[in-house]
PLY file of the C-alpha trace (Angstrom):
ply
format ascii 1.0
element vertex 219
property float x
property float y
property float z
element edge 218
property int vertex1
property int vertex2
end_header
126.34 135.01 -5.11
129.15 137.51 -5.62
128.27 141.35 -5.33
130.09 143.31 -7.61
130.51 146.94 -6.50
131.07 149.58 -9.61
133.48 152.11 -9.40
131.13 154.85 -8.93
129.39 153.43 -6.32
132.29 152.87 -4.31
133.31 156.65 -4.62
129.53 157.51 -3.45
130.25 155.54 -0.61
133.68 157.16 0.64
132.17 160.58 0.20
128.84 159.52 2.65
131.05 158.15 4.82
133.55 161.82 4.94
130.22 163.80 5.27
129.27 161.72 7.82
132.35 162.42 10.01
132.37 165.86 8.99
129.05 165.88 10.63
130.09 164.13 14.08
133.11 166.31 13.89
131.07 169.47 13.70
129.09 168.31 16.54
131.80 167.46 18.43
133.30 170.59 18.39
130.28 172.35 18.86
129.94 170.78 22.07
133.09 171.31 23.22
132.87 174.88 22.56
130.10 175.47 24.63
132.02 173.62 27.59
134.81 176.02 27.04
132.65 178.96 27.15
130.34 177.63 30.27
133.57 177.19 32.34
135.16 180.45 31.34
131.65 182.50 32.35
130.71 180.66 35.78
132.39 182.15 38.87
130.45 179.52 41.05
129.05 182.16 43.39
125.66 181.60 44.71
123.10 183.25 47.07
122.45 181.10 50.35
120.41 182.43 53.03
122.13 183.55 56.18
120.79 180.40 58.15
121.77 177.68 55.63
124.63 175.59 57.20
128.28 176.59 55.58
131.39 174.66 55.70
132.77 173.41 58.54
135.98 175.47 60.31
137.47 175.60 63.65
137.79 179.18 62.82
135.28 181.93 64.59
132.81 181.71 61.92
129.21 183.92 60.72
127.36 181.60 62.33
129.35 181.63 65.54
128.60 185.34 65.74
125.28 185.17 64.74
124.71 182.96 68.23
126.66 184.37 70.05
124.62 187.76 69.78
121.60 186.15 70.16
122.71 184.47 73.11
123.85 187.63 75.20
120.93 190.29 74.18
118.58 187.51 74.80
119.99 186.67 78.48
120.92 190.19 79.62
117.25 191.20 78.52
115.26 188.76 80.74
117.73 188.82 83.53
115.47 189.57 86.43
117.86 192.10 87.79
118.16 194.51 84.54
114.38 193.45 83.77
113.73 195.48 87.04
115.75 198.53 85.89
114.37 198.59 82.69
110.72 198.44 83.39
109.97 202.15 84.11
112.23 203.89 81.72
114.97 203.28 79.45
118.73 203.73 80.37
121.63 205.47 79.08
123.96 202.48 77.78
127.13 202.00 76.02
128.44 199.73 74.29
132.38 198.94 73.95
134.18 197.10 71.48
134.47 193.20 72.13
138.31 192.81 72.79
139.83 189.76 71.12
141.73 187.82 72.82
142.48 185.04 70.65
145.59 184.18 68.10
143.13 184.72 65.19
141.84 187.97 62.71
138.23 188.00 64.00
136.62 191.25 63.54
134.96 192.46 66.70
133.93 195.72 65.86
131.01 193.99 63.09
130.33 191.62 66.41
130.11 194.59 68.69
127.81 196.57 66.11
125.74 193.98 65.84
124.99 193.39 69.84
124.28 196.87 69.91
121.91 196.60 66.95
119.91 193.59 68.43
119.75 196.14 71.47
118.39 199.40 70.36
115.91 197.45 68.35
114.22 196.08 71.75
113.25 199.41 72.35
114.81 198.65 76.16
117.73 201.33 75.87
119.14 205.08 75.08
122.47 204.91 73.85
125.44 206.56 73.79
128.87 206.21 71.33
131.47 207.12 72.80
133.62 206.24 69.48
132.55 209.46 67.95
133.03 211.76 70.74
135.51 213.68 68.70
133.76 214.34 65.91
130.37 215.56 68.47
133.59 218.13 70.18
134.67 219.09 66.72
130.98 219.92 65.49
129.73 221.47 68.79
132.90 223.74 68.49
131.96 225.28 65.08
128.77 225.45 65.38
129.58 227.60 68.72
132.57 229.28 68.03
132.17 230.26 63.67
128.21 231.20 63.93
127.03 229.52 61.32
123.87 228.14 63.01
121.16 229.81 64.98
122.91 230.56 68.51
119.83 229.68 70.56
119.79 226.15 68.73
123.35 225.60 68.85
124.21 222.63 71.27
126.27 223.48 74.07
128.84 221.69 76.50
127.52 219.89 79.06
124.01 219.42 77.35
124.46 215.60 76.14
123.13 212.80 78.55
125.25 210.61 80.79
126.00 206.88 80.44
123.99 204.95 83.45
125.06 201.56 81.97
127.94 199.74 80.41
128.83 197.11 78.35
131.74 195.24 77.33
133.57 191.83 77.15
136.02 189.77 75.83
136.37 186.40 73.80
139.09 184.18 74.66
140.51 181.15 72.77
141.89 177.25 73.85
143.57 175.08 71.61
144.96 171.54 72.51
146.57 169.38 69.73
146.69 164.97 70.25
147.85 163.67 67.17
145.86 164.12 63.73
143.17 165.67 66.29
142.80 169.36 66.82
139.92 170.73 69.61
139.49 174.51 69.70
137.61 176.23 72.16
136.20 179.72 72.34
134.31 181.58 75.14
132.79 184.78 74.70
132.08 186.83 78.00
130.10 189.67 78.42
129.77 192.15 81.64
126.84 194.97 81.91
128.25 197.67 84.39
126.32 200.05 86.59
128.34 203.38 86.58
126.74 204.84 89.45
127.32 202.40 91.84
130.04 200.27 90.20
127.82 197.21 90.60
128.40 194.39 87.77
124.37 193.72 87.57
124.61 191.33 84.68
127.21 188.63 83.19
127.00 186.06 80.99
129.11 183.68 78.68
129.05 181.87 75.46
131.23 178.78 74.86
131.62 177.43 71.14
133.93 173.96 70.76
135.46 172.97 67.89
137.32 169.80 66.56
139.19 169.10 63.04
140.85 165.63 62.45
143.85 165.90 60.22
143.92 163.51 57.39
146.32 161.04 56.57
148.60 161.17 54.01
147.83 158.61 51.07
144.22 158.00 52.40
0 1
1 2
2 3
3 4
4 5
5 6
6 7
7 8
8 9
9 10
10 11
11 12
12 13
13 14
14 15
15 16
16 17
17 18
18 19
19 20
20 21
21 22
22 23
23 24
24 25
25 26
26 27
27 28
28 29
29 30
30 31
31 32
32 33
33 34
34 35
35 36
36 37
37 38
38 39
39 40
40 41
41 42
42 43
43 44
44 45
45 46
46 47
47 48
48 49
49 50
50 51
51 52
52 53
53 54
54 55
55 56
56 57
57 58
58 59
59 60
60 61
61 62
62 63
63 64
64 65
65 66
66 67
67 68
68 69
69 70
70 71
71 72
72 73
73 74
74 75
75 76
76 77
77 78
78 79
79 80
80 81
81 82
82 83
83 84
84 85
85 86
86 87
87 88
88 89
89 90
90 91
91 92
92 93
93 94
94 95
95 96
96 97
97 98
98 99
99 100
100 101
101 102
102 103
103 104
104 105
105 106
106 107
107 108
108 109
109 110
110 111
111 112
112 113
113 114
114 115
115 116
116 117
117 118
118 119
119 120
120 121
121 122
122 123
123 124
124 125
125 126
126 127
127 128
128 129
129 130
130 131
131 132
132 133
133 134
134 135
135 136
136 137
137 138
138 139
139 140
140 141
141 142
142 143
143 144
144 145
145 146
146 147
147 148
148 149
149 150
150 151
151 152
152 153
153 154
154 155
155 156
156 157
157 158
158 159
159 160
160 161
161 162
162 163
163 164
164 165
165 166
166 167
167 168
168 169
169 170
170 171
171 172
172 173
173 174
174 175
175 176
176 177
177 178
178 179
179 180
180 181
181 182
182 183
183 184
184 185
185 186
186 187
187 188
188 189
189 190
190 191
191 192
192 193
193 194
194 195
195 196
196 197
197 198
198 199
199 200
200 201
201 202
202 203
203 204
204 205
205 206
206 207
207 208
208 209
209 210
210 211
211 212
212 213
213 214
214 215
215 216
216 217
217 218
């Protein structure tokens, strides 16, 4: 049996079938749009918490610092030695600048700060900064010398405590390079100083190894 299609019905037909892709083409757009829009707006930043593992580098890392802070206040403080001198009352300490040693940008003066923060917070230790000692001159001078403060409250020379103890150290780096493999090694060592006598009454040091393979090409 033949079907016979009318003229009318064909033209019905071609216009559902132009709606119809006017339809998919409107969706597909749409869609497409929205991709546009969610790639232009995302800056793929994130919040991670401090201990979530990060990518891995040879480089002196957050994490590397993190440890390595932990490491030293957490030795010196139960070193039997400085356990003794701390027991009866707290001494005068300072704290100097971890000097780098290394071929790379690693910013010691955050590391430093942060030893020094981990030690004031055991409660073990006065301190003393020695990196503002200029500005302490500058402000003990006017406060003496323009009277613009109360005379009798006025700090004078000589009045500030002494440093009994001293801190400081130095990281160091190693790298040796065989073939497509690259080991890097760091050690971090730190000295605390008795100023009175000259005695070294507490060292320690912090080694951190490292190891990139280089890929190769066309893999």
């Amino acid at each position: 049996m033949t079907t016979v299609v009318t003229q009318p019905e064909r033209k019905k037909g071609i216009l559902n079938t132009m709606k119809n892709n006017l339809v998919t083409m409107r969706i597909l757009l749409g869609t497409f749009c929205l991709i546009l829009l969610s790639g232009c707006t995302t800056t793929g930043a994130y919040n991670a918490p401090l201990d979530s593992e990060r990518p891995l580098t040879t480089g002196f890392d957050p994490d590397d610092a993190r440890r390595t802070v932990e490491a030293m206040v957490d030795s010196m403080l139960v070193f039997p030695p400085v356990v003794d001198m701390i027991s009866q009352r707290r001494p005068v300490l300072d704290v100097a600048s971890v000097q780098n040693r290394t071929m790379q940008t690693i910013d010691t003066r955050s590391l430093t700060d942060s030893i020094r923060t981990r030690l004031i917070r055991s409660g073990k230790f006065r301190f003393k900064d020695r990196s503002t000692a200029g500005d302490d001159i500058t402000i003990m001078n006017e406060e003496n010398e323009l009277g613009l403060v109360d005379q009798s409250q006025a700090v004078k020379a000589g009045q500030q405590i002494a440093t009994e103890l001293y801190l400081y150290g130095a990281m160091v780096e190693m790298k040796a390079r065989s073939g497509r493999v690259t080991d890097v090694y760091y050690k971090i060592t730190m000295n605390l100083k008795d100023l009175t006598t000259g005695e070294i009454v507490w060292t320690d040091e912090k080694e951190i190894r490292k190891g990139s393979v280089r890929p190769k090409f066309g893999m």
